[in-house]
C-alpha positions as CSV (number, residue, x, y, z in Angstrom):
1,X,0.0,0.0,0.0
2,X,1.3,3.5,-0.9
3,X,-1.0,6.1,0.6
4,X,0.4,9.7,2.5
5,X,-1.3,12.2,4.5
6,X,0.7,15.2,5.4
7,X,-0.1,18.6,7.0
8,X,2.8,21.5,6.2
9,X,2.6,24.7,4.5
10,X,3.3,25.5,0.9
11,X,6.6,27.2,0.7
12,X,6.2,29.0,-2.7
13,X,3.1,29.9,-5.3
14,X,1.9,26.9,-7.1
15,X,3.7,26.8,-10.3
16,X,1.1,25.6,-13.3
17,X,1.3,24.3,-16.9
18,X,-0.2,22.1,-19.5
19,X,2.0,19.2,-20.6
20,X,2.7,19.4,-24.7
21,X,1.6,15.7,-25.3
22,X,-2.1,15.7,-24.2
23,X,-3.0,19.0,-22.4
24,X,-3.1,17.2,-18.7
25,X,-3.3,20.1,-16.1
26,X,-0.7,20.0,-13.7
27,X,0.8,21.7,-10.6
28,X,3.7,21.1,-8.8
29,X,4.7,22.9,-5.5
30,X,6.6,22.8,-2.6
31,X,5.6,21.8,0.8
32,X,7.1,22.3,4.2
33,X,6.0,19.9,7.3
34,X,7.7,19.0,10.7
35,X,9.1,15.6,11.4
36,X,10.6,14.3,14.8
37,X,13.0,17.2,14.9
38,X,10.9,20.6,15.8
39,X,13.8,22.9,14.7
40,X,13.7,22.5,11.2
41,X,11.3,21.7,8.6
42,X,11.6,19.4,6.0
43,X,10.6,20.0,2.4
44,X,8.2,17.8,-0.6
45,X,7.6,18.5,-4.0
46,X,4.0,17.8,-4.7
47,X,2.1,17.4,-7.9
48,X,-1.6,18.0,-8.7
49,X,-3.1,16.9,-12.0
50,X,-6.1,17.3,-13.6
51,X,-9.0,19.1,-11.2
52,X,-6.5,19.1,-8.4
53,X,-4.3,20.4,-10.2
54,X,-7.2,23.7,-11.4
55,X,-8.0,23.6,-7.2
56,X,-4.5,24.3,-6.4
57,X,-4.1,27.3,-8.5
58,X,-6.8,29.1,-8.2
59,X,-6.8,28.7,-4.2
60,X,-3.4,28.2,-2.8
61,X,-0.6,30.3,-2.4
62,X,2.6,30.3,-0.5
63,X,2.6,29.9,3.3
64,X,-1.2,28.2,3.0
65,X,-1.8,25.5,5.5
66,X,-3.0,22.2,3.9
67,X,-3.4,18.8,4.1
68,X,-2.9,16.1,1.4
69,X,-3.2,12.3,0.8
70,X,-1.7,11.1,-2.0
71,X,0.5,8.3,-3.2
72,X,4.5,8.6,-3.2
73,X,6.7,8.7,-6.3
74,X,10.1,8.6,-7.0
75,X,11.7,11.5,-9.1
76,X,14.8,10.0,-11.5
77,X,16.9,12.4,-13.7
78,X,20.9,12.8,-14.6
79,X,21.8,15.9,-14.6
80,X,24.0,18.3,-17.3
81,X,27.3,16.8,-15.4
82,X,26.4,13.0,-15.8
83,X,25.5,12.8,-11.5
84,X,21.7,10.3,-11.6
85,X,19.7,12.1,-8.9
86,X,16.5,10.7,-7.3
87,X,14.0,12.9,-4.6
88,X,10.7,11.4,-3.5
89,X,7.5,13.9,-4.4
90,X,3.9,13.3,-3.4
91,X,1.2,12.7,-5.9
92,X,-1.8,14.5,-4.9
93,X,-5.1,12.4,-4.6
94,X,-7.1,14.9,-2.0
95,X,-5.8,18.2,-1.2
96,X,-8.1,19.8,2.2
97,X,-7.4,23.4,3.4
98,X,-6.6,24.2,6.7
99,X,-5.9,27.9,6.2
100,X,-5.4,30.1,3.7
101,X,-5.5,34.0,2.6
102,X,-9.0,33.7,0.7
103,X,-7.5,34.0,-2.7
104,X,-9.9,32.6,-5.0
105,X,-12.4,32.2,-2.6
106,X,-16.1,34.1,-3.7
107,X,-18.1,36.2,-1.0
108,X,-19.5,33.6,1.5
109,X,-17.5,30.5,0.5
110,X,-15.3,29.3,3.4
111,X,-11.7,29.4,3.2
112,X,-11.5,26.0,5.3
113,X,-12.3,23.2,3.9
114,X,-15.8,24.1,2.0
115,X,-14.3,23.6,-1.7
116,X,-15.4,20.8,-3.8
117,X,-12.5,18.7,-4.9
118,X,-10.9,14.8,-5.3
């Protein structure tokens, strides 16, 4: 079984594109969340695809508070010196706000948790 639920806060803007092949939607960001040591976070890239993908950015934004399940990938590439690197990112299945700014948000709606998403 490969199934992650993290809380942290997002430690940049979501970054957005289409991908050339099919027009997926996708958004990758960073996310910062405490471990066993309280004096430092550590850091995941996550990525949002498809509806979470249009969720994320039209309502998140750096320093929002979130929480997200989602399934754990692994990240392979070489880079232009010939070095292979690897970093684990986070797949998002279900992305639930915690607390955010309101961007995005219309008159009334509630900034906690009252969006529709997957």
């Amino acid at each position: 079984m490969n199934t992650v639920v993290i809380t942290g806060n997002l430690g940049n803007d979501p970054e957005s594109f289409y991908t050339p092949a099919d027009g997926t939607h996708v958004v990758n960001f960073s996310l910062a969340f405490r471990s066993t040591k309280k004096d430092k976070p550590n850091w995941i890239r996550v990525a949002a695809f498809n509806k979470n993908a249009e969720i994320a950015a039209k309502y998140l934004h750096k320093g929002a508070r979130i929480g997200i399940s989602g399934l754990l990938d692994m990240d392979q590439w070489e880079t232009d010196e010939g070095q292979k690197r690897n970093a684990l990112k986070l797949i998002a299945q279900s992305i639930e706000f915690i607390k955010t700014d309101g961007r995005g948000f219309k008159e009334g709606e509630n900034q906690e948790g009252d969006v529709p998403f997957s």
